[in-house]
N, C-alpha and C positions, 0 to 999 in steps of 0.2 A: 451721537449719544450711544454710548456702547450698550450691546443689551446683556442683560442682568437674567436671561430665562435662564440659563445654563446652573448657574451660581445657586438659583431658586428651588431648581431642580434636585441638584443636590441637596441641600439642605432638607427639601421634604422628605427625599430619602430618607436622609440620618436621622431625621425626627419621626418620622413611621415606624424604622428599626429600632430605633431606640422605646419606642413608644412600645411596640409589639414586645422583646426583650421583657419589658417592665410589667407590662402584665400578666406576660409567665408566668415569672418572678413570684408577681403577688398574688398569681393564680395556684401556683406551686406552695405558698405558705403558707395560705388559707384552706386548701384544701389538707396539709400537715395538719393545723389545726383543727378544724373540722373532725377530722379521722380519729385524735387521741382520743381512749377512754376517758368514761368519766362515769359515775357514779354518785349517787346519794344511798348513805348508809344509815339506816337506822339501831340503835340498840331497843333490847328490851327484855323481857325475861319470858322465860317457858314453863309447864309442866306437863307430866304426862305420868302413864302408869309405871315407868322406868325410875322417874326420882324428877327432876328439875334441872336449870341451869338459865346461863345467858345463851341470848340469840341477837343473831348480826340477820337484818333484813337488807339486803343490798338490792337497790332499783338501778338499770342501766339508765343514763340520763345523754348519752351520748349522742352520735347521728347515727352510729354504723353497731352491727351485730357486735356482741364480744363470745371470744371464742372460750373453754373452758379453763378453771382458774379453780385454785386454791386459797384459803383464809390462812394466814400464817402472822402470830403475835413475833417479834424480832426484836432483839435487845444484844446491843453488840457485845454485852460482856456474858452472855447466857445464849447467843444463837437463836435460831428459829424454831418454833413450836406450833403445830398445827393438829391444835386440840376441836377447831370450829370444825364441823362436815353438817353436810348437807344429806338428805333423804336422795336415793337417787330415783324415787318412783316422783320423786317433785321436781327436782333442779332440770332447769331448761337450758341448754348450751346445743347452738350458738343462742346467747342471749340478746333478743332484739331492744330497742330503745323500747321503756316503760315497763318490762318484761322482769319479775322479780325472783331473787332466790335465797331462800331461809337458811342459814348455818348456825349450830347449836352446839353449845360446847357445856355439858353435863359438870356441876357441881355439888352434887346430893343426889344421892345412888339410893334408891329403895330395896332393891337386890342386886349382887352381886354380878359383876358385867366382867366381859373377855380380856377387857383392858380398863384400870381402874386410874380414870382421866384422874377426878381429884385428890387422888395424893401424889398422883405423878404431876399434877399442878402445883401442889404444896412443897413437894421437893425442887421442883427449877424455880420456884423462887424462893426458895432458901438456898441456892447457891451460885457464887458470882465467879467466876473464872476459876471454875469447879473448886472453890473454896468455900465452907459452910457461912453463912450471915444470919446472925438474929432475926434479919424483915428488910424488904428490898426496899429501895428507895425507886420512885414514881416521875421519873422526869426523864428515860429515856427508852422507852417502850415504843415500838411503831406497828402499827396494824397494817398487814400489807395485803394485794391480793397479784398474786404471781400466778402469769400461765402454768397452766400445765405439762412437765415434761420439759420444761424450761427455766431458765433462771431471769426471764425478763417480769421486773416487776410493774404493774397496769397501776398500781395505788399505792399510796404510802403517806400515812399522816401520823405523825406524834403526838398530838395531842388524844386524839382518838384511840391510838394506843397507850398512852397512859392512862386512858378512861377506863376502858377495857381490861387492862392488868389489874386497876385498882380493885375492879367488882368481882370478878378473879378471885384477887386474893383476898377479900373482907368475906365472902362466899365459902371457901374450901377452910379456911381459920378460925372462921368467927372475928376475928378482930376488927370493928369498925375502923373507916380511913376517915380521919379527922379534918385531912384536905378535903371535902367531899368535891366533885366533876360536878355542876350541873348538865353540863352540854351533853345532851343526848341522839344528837342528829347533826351527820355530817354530812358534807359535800363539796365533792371536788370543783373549783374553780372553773368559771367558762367566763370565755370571754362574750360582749352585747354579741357579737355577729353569730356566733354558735347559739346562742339563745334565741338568737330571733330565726335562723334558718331551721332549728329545733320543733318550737312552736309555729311554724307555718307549715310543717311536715306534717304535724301531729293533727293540724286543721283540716288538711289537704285529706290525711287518712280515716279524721271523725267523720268529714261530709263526703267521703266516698263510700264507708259503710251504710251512713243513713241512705244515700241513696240506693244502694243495695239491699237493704232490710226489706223482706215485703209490707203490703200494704194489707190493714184487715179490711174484709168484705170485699 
């Protein structure tokens, strides 16, 4: 009876190799995923002794810190405008997962400012490939947030930025927008395994504070 170790042998081989290979693989793709930003964005509105406006509350909702970034409205027939900033005695970068940062983009000025955001609001959107338009039309606006000092963009949703431009422009004009948005809270996509390795971090993090909190008495 001939013997069949040899044959066996190999085989285990190939299937270990192959086996190993593969987990790389899928060790390499989850951890790509894992790593993308991600984000939950709030809208909402401001005031203060300056005048008013809208504000973007962005929470990192990701695993890993993000580094610093810009708010930028983007509309391909009008370019990029980056009317949102942020206080710099508040904005926290690197931004950790849960860790949030306010950006406010002034549309009713009480006194007169350096740079007069809403009528330089009012005029890019009264022009489409520097042509004048009676009233922009609301369907291809994108709220983006792009590193810093870089052209790579971390966010990007349309719909959110036609949210965004709508209140915008009903804000700086007076003009109601008769499509009204309700959506007022966004958030970028994760997938179950980033949401569950998310939420066992954040578990991992709450009962390692309690146990470092002191005790009274």
């Amino acid at each position: 009876m001939p013997d069949s170790s040899p044959i066996l042998s190999v085989a285990t081989l190939v299937s270990a190799f192959v086996g190993a290979v593969f987990g790389a693989l899928v060790d390499r793709i989850r951890r790509r995923v894992e790593s993308r930003p991600r984000f939950r964005i709030g809208v909402g509105v401001y005031e203060n002794l300056k005048g008013r406006g809208r504000s973007l509350t962005i929470t990192n909702v990701g695993l890993d810190p993000v580094r610093q970034y810009h708010v930028a409205l983007f509309h391909p027939g009008r370019g990029s405008l980056m009317v949102f900033h942020g206080d710099d005695s508040e904005l926290v970068f690197p931004q950790y997962p849960e860790q949030r940062n306010v950006f406010r983009c002034p549309t009713k000025l009480r006194e007169p400012q350096p740079v007069d955001v809403p009528t330089h609001l009012k005029d890019w959107f009264h022009r489409l490939r520097d042509k004048p338009i009676s009233a922009p039309a609301f369907d291809d606006f994108r709220l983006r947030l792009v590193l810093r000092n870089s052209e790579l963009v971390l966010f990007e949703d349309q719909g959110l930025g036609n949210h965004v431009a709508k209140e915008l422009y009903e804000d700086v004009t007076g003009h109601p927008i008769e499509q009204h948005v309700k959506e007022v809270y966004y958030r970028s996509k994760a997938s179950r395994w980033v949401e569950f390795v998310r939420n066992r971090r954040l578990r991992r993090m709450l009962s390692r504070v309690e146990k470092e909190r002191p005790t009274k008495g």
